[in-house]
N, C-alpha and C positions, 0 to 999 in steps of 0.2 A: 796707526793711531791707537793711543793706548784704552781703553776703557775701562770706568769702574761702577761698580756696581755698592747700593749704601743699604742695610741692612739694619733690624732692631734685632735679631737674634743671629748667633755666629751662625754661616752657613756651609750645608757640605761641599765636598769638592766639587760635587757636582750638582747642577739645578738640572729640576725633571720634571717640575709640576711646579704650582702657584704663579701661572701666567700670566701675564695682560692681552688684555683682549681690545682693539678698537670699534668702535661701532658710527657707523652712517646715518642719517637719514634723507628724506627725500620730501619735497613739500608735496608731491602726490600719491604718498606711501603712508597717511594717515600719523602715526602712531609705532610703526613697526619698522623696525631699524633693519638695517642690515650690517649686522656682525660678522666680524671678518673671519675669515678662516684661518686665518694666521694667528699665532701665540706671541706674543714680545716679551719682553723683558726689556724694563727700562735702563740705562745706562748714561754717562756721560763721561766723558773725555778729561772732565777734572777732579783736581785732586782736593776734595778741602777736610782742614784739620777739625774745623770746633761743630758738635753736632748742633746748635743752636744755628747757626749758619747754613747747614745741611738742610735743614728741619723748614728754616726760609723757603732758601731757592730750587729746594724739590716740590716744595709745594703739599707738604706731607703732614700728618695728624702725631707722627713720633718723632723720636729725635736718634737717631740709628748710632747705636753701639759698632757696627764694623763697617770697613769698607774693604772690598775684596776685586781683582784683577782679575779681569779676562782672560783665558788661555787660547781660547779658540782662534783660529787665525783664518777658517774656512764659511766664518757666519756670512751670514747677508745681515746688512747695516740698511737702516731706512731712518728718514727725520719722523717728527710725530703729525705728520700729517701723509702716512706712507711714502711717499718719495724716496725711491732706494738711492744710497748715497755712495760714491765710490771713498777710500781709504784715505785718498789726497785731499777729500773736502776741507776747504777752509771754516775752521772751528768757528770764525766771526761767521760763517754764511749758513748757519748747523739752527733752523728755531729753536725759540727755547720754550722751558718749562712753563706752562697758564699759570697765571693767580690763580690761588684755592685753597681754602678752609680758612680766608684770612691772611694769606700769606702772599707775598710777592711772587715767588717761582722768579725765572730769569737767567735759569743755567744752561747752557745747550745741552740737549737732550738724543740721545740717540736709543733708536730702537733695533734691537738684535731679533731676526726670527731664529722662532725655539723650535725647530724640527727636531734636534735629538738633543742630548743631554749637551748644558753648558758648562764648561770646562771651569772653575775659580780657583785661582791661588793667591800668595801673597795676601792672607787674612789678616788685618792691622787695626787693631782696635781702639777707641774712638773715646779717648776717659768718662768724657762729662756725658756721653750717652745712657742710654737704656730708659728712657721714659716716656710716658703716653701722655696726651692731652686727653679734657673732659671727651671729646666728639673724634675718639679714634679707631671706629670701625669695630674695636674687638668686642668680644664679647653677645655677637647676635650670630650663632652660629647656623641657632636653627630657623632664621629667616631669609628673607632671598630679595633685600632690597632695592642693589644695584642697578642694577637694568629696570628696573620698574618706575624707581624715582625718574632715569632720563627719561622714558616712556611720557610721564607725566611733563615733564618740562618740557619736551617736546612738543605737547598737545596744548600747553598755554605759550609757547609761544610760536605755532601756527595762526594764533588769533591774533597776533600782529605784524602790521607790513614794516617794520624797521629791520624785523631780521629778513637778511638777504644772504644769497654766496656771492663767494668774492669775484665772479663774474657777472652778477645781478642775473643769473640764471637760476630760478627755483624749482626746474625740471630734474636737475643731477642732485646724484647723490653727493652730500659734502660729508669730509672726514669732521665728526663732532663731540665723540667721546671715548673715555677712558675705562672699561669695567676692570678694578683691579679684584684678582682673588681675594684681598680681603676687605673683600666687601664696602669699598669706595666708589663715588660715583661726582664723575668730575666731566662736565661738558660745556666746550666750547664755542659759540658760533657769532657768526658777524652781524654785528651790529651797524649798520649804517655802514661811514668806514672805521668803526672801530669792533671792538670785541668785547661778548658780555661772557662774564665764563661760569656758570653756575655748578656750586658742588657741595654735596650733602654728607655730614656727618653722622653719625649714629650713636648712641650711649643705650643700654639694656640696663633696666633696674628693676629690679625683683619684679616680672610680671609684666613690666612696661615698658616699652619701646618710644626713645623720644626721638626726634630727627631734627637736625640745624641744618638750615640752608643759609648759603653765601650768595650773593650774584657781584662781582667783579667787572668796574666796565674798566676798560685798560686800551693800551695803547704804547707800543715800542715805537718810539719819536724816530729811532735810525730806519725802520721801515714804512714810515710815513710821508707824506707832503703835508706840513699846514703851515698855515697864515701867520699860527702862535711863534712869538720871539722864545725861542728855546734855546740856552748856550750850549748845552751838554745833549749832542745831537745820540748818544748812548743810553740813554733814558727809556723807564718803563714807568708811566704815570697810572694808576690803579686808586679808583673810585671802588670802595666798599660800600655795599648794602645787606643788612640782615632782616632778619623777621625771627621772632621766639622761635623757640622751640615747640614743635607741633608734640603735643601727649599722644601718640596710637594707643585706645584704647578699645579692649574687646566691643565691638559694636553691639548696638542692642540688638539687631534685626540677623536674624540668620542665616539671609543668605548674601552676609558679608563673609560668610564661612569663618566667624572670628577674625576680626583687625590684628590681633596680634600675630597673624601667619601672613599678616597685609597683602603681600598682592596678587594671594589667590584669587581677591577679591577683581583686581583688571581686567579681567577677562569679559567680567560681565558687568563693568559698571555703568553700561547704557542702558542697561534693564532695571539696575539699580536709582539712578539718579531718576529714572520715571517713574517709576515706583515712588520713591520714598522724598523727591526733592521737595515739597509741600510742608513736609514733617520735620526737615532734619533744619536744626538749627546749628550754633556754631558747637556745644556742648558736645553733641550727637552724632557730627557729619561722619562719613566714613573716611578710611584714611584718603583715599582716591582726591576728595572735594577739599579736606583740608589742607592737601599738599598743594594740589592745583591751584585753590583760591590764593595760597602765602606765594607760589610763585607767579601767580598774577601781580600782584602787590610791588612785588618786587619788580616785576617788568614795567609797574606803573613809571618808580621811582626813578631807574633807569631812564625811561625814554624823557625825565623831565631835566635829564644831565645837558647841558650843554658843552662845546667844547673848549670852550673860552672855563668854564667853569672848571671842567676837567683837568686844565694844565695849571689851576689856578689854586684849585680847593681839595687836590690829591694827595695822595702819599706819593713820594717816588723814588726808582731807585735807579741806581747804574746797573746797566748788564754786563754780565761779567762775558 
């Protein structure tokens, strides 16, 4: 199986660093994930020419200038919900890519563990590439959003009983998100029996840090049962919801330790919200309440989707 690898800057022969990282959580584990020990590197099995295309069904905030071929022939392959996969997998049987940032996603996805250096050749670059959208991670070097924001979605949606795993056991851990190095934050968990996939972008403007969230309720009709007359059983039907853009701005109170380093503030915002929840209005809140309350919002508007609704008033697309 061939794989390739899509890229916004040409990359060396070899990758050594700028991992992905998966991370769990558990509904008796609070807030605190368990991150995996394992490195990936994302991949997939096809070939596409127009980075607008790319930019789709990766599910990504750029539009990648190269795409460059595996060498390695000794990796370990897994799907994106770790399931290690042997070489013969049928490409139809491979998940694919979550909705996020807006986007469909819907390519199959393979993940490579990155024990030692990954091997790339065959570098072929991608004309109409090399550009960023408003909300594409770069640019906030010296904050440490990522994992904080899941953190955060995590903890509003523990306050509702719609999310379930796909065994309706809320004891285990379920594979639920993506921390990508640069600075992305994309998680996904079951909703009923569908999926909401929430994921945060980020833009840095002189002094101010703004964050875009998405929540995505979706649904691959070929791994589905329902009642709905669907002809095109290849189908990915994706319900968008957004909310502004949240301002982080330096909080008033000091021991937010300054908002603009945001989530140093995590650690302690139980002491915080008792403290100060009296005081803080919407102007004021720290970034913690105001992420939390937009992705309540959001989990509102979701749970009012139905599925009849869903097959009816979505965007949708074919999987490839």
């Amino acid at each position: 199986m061939e794989l390739y690898r899509y890229s916004l800057i040409k990359p060396d022969s070899k990758i050594s660093h700028n991992f992905d990282t998966l991370i769990k959580f558990n509904k008796k584990s609070g807030t605190t994930p368990n991150v995996s020990s394992k490195k990936y590197i994302f991949t997939t099995p096809y070939i596409l020419y127009d980075s607008n295309e790319i930019n789709d069904r990766l599910s990504i905030t750029y539009f990648p200038r190269w795409r460059s071929r595996i060498q390695n022939n000794d990796v370990k392959i897994y799907n994106n919900i770790e399931v290690k996969l042997n070489v013969d997998t049928k490409i139809s049987d491979i998940p694919k890519t979550w909705p996020a940032f807006g986007k469909f996603g819907g390519i199959p996805e393979i993940l490579l563990e990155a024990q030692d250096d990954i091997q790339l050749v065959c570098h072929q670059e991608i004309m109409n590439g090399g550009a960023v959208e408003q909300w594409h991670q770069d640019g906030v070097g010296n904050y440490n959003p990522p994992l904080n924001i899941a953190k955060i979605i995590w903890a509003a949606v523990q306050a509702n009983d719609n999310f379930v795993s796909p065994d309706k056991n809320n004891d285990e851990d379920i594979i639920s998100g993506i921390i990508r190095e640069n600075n992305s934050t994309i998680l996904n968990l079951p909703h009923n029996n569908k999926n909401v996939t929430f994921s945060a972008g980020y833009e840095f403007r002189t002094f101010e840090l703004y964050i875009k969230i998405w929540a995505a309720y979706w649904v691959d009709v070929k791994d589905q049962s329902t009642r709905i007359d669907v002809k095109d059983q290849s189908t990915r039907y994706v319900r968008y919801e957004s909310i502004d853009p949240i301002k982080i701005l330096p909080c008033k109170y000091p021991d937010c330790l300054d908002c603009r380093e945001l989530f140093l503030l995590f650690k302690h915002q139980e002491e915080l919200k008792k403290r100060y929840i009296e005081k803080l209005d919407d102007s004021q809140s720290c970034a913690y309440l105001q992420i939390y309350d937009g992705v309540s919002k959001l989990i509102e508007r979701i749970n009012k989707i139905s599925d009849s609704f869903l097959f009816t008033h979505s965007e949708h697309v074919a999987l490839l």
